[in-house]
C-alpha positions in Angstrom: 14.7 161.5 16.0 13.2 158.5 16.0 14.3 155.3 13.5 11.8 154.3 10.8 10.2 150.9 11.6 11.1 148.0 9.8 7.6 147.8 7.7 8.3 152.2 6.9 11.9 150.7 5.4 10.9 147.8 3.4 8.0 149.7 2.1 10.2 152.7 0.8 12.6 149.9 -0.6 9.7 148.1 -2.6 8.8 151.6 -4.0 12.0 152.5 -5.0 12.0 148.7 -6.7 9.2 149.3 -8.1 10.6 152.7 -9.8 13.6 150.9 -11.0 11.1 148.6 -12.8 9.1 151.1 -14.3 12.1 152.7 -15.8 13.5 149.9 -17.3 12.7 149.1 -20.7 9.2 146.5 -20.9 10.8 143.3 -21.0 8.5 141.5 -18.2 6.0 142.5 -15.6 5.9 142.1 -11.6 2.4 140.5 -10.3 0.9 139.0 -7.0 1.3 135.5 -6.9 -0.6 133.5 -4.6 -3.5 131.3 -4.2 -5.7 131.2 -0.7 -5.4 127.2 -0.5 -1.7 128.0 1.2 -2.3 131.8 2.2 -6.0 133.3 3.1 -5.5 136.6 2.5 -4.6 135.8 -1.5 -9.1 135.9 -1.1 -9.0 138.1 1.9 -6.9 141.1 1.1 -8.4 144.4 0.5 -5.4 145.7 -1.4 -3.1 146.5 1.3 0.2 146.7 0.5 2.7 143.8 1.5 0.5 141.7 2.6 1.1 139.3 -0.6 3.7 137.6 -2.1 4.9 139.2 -5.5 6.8 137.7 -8.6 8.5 139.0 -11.5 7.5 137.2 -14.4 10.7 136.8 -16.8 8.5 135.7 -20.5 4.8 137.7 -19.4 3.7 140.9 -19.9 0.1 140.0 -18.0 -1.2 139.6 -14.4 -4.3 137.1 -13.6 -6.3 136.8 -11.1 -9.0 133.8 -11.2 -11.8 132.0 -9.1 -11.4 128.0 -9.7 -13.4 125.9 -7.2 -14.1 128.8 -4.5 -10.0 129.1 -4.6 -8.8 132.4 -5.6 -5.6 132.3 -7.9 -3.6 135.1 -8.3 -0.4 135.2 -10.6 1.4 135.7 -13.8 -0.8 135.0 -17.0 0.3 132.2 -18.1 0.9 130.4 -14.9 -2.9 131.2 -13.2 -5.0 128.3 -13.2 -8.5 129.4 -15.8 -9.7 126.3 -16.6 -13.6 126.1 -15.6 -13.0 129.3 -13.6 -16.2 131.0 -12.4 -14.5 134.5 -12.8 -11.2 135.3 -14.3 -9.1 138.3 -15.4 -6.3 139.7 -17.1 -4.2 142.7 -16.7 -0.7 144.4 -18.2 0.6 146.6 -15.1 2.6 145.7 -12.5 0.9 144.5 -9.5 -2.6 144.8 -11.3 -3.8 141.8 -9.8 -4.5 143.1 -6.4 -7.4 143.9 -4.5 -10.5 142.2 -3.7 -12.1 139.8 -6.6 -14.2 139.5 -7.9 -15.3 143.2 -6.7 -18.5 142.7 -5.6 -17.4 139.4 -3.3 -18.9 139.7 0.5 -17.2 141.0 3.3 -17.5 140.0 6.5 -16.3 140.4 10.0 -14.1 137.3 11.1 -12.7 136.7 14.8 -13.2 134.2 17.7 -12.7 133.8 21.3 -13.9 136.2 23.7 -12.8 139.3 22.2 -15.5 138.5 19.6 -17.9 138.7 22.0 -17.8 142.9 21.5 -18.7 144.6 18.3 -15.8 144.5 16.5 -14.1 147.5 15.2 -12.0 147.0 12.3 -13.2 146.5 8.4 -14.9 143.4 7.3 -12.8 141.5 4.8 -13.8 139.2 1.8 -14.9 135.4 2.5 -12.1 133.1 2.3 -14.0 130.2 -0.4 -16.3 132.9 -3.1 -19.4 131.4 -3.5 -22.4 133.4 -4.7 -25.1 133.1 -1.8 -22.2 133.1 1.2 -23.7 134.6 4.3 -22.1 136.6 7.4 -23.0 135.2 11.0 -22.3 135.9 14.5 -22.2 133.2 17.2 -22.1 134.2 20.8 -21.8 131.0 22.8 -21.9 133.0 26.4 -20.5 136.1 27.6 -16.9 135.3 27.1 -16.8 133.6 23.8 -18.0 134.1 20.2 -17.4 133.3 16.6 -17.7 135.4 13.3 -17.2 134.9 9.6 -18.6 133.5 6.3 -20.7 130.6 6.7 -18.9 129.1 4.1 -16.2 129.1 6.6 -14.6 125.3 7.2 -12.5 126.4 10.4 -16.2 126.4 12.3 -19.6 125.7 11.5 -22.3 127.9 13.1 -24.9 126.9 15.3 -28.3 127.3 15.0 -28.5 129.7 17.1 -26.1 132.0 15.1 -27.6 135.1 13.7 -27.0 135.2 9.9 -27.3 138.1 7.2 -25.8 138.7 3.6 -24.5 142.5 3.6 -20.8 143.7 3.8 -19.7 144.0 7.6 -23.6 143.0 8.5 -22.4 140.8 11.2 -20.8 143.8 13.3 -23.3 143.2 16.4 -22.7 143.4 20.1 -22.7 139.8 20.9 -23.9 140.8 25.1 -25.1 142.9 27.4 -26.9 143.7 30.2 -30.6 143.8 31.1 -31.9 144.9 34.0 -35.5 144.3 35.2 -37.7 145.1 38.4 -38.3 142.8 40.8 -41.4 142.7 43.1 -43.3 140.1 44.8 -47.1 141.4 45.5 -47.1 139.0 48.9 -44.3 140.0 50.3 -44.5 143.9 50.0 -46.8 146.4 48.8 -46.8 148.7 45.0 -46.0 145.5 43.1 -49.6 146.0 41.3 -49.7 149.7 40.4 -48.0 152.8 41.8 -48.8 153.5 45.4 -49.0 157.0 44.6 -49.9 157.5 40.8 -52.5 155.7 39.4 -53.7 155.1 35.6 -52.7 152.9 33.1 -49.9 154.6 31.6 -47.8 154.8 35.1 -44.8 152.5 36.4 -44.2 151.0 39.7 -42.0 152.5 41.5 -41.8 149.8 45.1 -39.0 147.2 43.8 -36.0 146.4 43.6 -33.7 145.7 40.5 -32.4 142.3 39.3 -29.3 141.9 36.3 -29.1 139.2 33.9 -26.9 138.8 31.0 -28.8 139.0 27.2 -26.7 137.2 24.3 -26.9 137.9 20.5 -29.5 135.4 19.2 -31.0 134.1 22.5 -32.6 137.2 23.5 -35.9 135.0 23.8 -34.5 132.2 26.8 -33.6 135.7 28.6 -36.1 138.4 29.6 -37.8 140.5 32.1 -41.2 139.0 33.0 -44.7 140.0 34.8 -46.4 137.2 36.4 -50.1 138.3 36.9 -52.4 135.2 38.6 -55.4 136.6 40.1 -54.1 138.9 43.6 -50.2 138.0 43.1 -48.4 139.4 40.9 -44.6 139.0 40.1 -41.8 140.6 38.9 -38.5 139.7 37.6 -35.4 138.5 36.1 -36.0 135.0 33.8 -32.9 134.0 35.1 -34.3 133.8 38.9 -37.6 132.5 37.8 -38.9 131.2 41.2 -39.4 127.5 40.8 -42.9 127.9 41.7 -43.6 129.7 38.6 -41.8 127.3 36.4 -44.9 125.5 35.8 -46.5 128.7 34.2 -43.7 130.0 31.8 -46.4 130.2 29.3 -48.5 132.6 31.3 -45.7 135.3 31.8 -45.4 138.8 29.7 -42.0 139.4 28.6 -40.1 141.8 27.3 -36.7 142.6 26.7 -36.6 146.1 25.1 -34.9 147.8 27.6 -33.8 148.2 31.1 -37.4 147.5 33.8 -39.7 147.3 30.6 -41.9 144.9 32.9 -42.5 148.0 35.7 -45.7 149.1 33.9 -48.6 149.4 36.4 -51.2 147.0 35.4 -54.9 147.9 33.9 -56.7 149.3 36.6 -59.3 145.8 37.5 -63.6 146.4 36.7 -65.8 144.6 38.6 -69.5 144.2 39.4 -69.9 145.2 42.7 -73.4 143.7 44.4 -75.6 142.2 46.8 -78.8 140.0 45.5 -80.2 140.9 49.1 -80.5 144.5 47.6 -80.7 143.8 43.5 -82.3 140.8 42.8 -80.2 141.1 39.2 -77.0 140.6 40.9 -78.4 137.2 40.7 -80.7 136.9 38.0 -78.9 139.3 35.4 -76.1 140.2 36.1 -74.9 141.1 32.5 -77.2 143.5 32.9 -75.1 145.4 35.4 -72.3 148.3 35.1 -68.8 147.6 36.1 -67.1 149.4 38.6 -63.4 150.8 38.6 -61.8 149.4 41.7 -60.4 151.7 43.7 -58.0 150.1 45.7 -54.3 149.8 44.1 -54.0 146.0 45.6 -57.5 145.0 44.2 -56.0 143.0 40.9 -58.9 140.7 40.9 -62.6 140.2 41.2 -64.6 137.4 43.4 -68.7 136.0 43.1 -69.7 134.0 46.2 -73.3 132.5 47.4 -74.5 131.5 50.7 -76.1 129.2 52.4 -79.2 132.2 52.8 -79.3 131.5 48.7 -77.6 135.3 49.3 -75.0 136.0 46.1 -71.8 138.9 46.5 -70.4 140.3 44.0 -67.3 142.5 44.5 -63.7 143.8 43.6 -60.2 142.3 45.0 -59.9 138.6 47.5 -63.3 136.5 47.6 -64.5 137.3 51.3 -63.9 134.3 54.2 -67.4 134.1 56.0 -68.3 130.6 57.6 -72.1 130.8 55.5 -70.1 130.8 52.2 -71.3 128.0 50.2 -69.0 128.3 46.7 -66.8 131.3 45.8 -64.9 131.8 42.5 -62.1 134.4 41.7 -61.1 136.0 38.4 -59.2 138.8 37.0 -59.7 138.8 33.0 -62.1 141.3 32.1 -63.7 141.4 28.3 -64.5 145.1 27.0 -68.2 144.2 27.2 -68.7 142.8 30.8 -66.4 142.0 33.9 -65.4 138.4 34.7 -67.5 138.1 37.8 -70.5 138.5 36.0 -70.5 134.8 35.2 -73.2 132.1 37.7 -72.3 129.2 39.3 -73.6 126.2 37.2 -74.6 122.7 38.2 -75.3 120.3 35.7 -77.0 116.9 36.1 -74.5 113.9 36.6 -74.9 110.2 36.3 -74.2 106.8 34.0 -75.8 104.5 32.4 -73.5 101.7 33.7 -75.5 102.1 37.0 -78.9 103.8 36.6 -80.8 103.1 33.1 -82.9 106.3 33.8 -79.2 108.5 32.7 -80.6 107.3 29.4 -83.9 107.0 29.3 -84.8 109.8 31.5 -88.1 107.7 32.7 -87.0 106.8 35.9 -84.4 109.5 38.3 -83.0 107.2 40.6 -79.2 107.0 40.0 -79.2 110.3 38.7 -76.5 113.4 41.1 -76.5 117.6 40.9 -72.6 118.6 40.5 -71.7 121.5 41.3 -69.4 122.6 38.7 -65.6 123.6 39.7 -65.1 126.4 36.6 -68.1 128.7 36.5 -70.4 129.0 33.7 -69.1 125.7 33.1 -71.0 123.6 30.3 -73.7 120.8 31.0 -72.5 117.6 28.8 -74.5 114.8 27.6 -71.8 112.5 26.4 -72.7 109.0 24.7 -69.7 106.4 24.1 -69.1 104.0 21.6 -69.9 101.4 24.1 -73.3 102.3 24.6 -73.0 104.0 27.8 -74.7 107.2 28.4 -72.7 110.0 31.0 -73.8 113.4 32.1 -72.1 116.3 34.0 -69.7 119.3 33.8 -67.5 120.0 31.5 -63.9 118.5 32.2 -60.6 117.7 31.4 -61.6 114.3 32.1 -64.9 114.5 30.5 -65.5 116.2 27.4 -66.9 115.8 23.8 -63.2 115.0 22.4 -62.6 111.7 23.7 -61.8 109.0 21.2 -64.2 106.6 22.7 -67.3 109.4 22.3 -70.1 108.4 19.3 -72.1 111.5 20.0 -71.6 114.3 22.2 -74.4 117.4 23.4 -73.5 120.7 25.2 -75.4 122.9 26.5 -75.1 126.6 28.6 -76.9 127.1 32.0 -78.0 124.8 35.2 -79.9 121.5 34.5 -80.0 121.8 31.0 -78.3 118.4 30.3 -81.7 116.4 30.7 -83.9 114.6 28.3 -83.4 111.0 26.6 -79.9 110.7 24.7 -79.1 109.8 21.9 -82.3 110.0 20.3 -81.2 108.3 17.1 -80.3 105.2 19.0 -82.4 102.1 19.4 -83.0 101.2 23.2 -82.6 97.7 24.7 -82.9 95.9 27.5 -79.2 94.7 28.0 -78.7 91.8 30.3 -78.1 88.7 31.5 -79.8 86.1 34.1 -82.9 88.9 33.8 -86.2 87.0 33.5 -88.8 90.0 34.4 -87.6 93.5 33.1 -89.8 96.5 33.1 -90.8 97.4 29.5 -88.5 100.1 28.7 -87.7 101.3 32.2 -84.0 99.5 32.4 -83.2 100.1 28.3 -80.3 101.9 27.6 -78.6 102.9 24.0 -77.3 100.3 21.7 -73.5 100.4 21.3 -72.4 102.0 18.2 -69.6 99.5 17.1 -66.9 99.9 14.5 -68.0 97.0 12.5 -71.0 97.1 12.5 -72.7 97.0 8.9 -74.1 100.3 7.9 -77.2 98.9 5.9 -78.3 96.9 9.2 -81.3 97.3 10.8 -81.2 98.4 14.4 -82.8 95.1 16.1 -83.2 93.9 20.2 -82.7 90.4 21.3 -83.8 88.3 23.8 -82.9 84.5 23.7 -83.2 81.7 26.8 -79.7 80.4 26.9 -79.9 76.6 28.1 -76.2 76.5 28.0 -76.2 78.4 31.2 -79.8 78.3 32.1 -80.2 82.0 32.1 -82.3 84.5 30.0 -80.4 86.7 27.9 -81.0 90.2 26.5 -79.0 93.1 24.5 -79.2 94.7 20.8 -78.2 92.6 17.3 -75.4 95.2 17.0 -73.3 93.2 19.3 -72.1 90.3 17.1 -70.5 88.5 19.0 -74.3 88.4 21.2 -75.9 87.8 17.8 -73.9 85.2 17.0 -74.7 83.3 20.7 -78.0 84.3 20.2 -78.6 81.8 16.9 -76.4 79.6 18.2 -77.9 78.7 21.6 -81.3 79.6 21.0 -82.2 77.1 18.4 -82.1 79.5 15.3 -84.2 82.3 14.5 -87.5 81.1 16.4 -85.6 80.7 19.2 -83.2 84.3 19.0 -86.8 86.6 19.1 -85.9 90.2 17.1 -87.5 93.6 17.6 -87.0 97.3 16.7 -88.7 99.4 19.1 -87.5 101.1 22.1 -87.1 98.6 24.9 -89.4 95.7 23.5 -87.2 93.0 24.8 -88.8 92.4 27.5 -91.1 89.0 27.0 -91.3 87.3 30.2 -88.4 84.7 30.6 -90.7 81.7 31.4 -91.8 82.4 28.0 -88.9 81.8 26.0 -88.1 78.9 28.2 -91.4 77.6 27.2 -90.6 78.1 23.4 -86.9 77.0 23.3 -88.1 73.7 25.1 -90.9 73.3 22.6 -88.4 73.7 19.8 -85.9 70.8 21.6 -88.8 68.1 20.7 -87.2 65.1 18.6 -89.2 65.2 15.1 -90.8 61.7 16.2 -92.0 63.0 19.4 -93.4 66.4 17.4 -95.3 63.6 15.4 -96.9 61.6 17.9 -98.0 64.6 19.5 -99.5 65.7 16.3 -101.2 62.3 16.4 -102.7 62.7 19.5 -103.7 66.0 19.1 -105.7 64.9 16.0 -107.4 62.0 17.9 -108.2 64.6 20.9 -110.1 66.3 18.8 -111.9 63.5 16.9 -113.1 62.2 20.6 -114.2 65.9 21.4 -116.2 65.8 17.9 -117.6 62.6 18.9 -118.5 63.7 22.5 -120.3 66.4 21.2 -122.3 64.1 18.3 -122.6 61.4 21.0 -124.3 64.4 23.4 -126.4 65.7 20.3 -128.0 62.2 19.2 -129.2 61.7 23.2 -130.7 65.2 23.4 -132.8 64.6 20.3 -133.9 60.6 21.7 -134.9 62.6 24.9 -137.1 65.1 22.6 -138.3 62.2 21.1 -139.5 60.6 24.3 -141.3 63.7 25.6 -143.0 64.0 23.0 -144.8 60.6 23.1 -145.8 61.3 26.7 -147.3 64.4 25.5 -148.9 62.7 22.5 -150.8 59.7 24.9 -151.8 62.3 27.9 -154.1 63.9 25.2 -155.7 60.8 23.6 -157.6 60.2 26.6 -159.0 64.1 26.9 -160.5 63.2 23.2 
């Protein structure tokens, strides 16, 4: 027979103690006596026996247990620290003070190292500080080391990644494991798309091969199985062998991490319209109008739409064709439930600037002004106008859009050629140059600028000014200040810095404003003279003309005598 262990014997010899003690006569009272500052299990026990100190106490006849600062106190009565205790308690048995206090206190599941990793298999025990809204939490750091406890722990503070929860033993999670995912690459081999053999939307590939990557508690998201779908490719995989190719479209991949090859579904099997404007003229003209066609092929993941120099348009399921006529081709492979995606045209949208043809503006005169043929289809015509002034027109970009800072006002518009017209309307147009004597009445205006300080209660106004400073003619909009201000300045003053409000009136001939700015340059004693002279031009014209008048009536005068004596002699 085998020997009882050393715990079996001291055991038996604490209860036969303990039997001694109850028989002897009640002059004082055995209790645990500990506090978890110097020994953790004082909070952590769950009443086994001999795990905590004891003492008789020689002048009690109570046990205490208390909670004093998150530090649980266990002892005789008198000797237990209760001052400003959060819980405390009293009993009159031997070793009464035992257990877990106070009762409801959490219990949680505390290891580290890479044991922890597993889900562990023993009971949780009580937090070692009590405080009311503790928490449990698991940490897995990788696959061969993890952390549990209370996160009221000091020994180790959690990372954000830990997973956290607030019921007994709640932290009692497998920390890692194993995910496998299929792995397929549509341009290498074949039944990457859908099944070779079965096909319909609720099927699974079955052509791959299989790919292992370890998952860890709380960072399920940073590993996954993933379906890369970009029109005829399609990918399948492990995150953790993400080609570096796709790491550029991480945001584009489905994921899923559910269980083993959850990414092996077959995808949706691909509509498309499926025509010839050769033989249905609403392939080209309407195609909405059209039904959609499953495609049959298994490879065919995408749809194409491309025209020809013949002004033929094919529409069709799978890779856009690779005839030499093909003008522009477009490929797609997101389908709405109400039409397929290559139901969409080809757009092309006017394109110009102000900066270099005045007609982008105005639209009176077309030189300057480009067709682009839009890279995305159905693409939108912009007519964008910036703070600046300057009038632009074209497809819709990244680089040219309606949400630039710089843009005052901003029109879109669906189909070919629709961005035409004057813009912006609610703009005053002027003339806007410099060293320009002869301008075209509103042929060359373009928009005023719409500046940030410029007053709001200001009347839109043109200028136009001879500038003798640099012997040029000068024209642009009162908006400008800074061109306002040179305007009174070198002009001579308001005569001088000429104002208008209609479109493009800016035009007066240069040699005109010469003329008036030189006029106005006249000293005051000069202006005088000439006023003098004037006045005595016109008082020698007045006397011509009486001079001229006073001989006409001597000549009447004379005639008539002749007449009067040629008579006499007829009497």
């Amino acid at each position: 027979m085998s020997k009882p262990s050393f715990n079996h014997q001291l055991i038996h010899l604490l209860g036969l103690w303990l039997c001694c003690l109850v028989l002897q006569p009640a002059k004082a009272i055995v209790c645990y006596h500990c506090d978890s500052i110097a020994l953790p299990e004082c909070a952590q026990t769950l009443g086994e026996v001999g795990v905590l100190p004891y003492k008789e106490c020689a002048t009690e006849l109570t046990c205490a247990m208390s909670i004093v600062d998150s530090i649980t106190y266990r002892g005789c009565g008198a000797e237990t620290p209760t001052t400003e205790a959060s819980y405390s308690k009293r009993c009159s048995s031997n070793l009464c003070n035992a257990g877990v206090y106070p009762p409801g206190r959490l219990k949680c599941h505390h290891c580290a190292g890479e044991s922890c990793v597993a889900a562990p298999a023993g009971k949780p025990h009580p937090c070692l500080y009590h405080r009311e809204e503790d928490q449990c939490y698991t940490e897995i750091v990788s696959s061969t080391m993890g952390y549990r406890g209370c996160s009221s722990d000091t020994n180790h503070t959690a990372a954000a990644t830990a997973q956290l929860c607030e019921i007994n033993g709640c932290n009692d999670a497998l920390g890692a494991w194993t995910l496998s995912c299929a792995s397929c690459d549509s341009l290498k081999a074949r039944g990457c798309k859908m099944d070779l053999f079965q096909l319909g939307s609720r099927c699974n590939v079955s052509q791959f091969e299989q790919c292992e990557q370890q998952l860890l508690l709380g960072q399920e998201q940073e590993q996954y199985c993933y379906t890369y779908r970009q029109l005829g490719r399609v990918v399948r995989g492990c995150s953790a062998e993400l080609p570096e190719e796709l790491e550029s479209h991480r945001a584009q991949l489905e994921t899923c991490a559910s269980a083993d090859n959850c990414n092996a579904g077959c995808l949706p099997q691909q509509r498309c319209l499926t025509c010839n404007s050769l033989e249905k003229e609403t392939c080209r003209s309407n195609a909405t109008a059209l039904t959609s066609h499953v495609c049959g092929s298994a490879e065919a993941s995408s749809c194409f739409t491309c025209e020809y120099a013949d002004w033929q348009l094919k529409r069709g399921c799978g890779a856009p064709p690779t005839d030499s006529e093909i003008l522009n081709c477009y490929e797609c492979d997101e389908n709405s439930d109400q039409q397929a995606c290559n139901s969409v045209d080809f757009t092309r949208c006017y394109r110009c600037s102000s900066d270099n043809a005045a007609g982008c503006a105005n639209w009176e005169k077309p030189g300057g002004i480009d067709i682009e043929q839009c890279a995305v289809p159905a693409a939108p015509c912009l007519v964008v106008n910036y703070v600046n002034g300057t009038t632009e027109r074209g497809c819709q970009r990244t680089d040219f859009n309606c949400n630039s800072a710089t843009v005052a006002s901003c029109r879109s518009c669906e189909g070919s050629f629709c961005n035409k017209g004057p813009y912006p309307e609610q703009r005053l147009w002027c003339h806007q140059c410099s060293n320009c004597d002869q301008v075209q009445s509103g042929q060359h205006a373009v928009p005023c600028g719409l500046l940030a300080n410029e007053p709001a209660d200001q009347t839109a106004a043109c200028l136009e000014y001879y500038d003798a400073q640099i012997e040029q003619v000068v024209r642009g909009c009162r908006s400008n200040g800074q061109l306002y201000y040179e305007c009174m300045l070198r002009a001579g003053g308001q005569t001088g810095c000429r104002l208008c409000q209609s479109h493009g009136c800016n035009a007066t001939p240069g040699q005109q404003l010469r003329g008036a700015l030189q006029l106005e340059q006249v000293e005051p004693e000069q202006l005088a003279l000439l006023s003098q002279l004037k006045q005595q031009a016109k008082l020698l014209e007045a006397l011509k003309n009486a001079i001229q008048l006073g001989q006409s009536e001597q000549q009447q005068q004379v005639l008539q005598q002749k007449d009067s004596q040629l008579v006499e002699p007829a009497k």
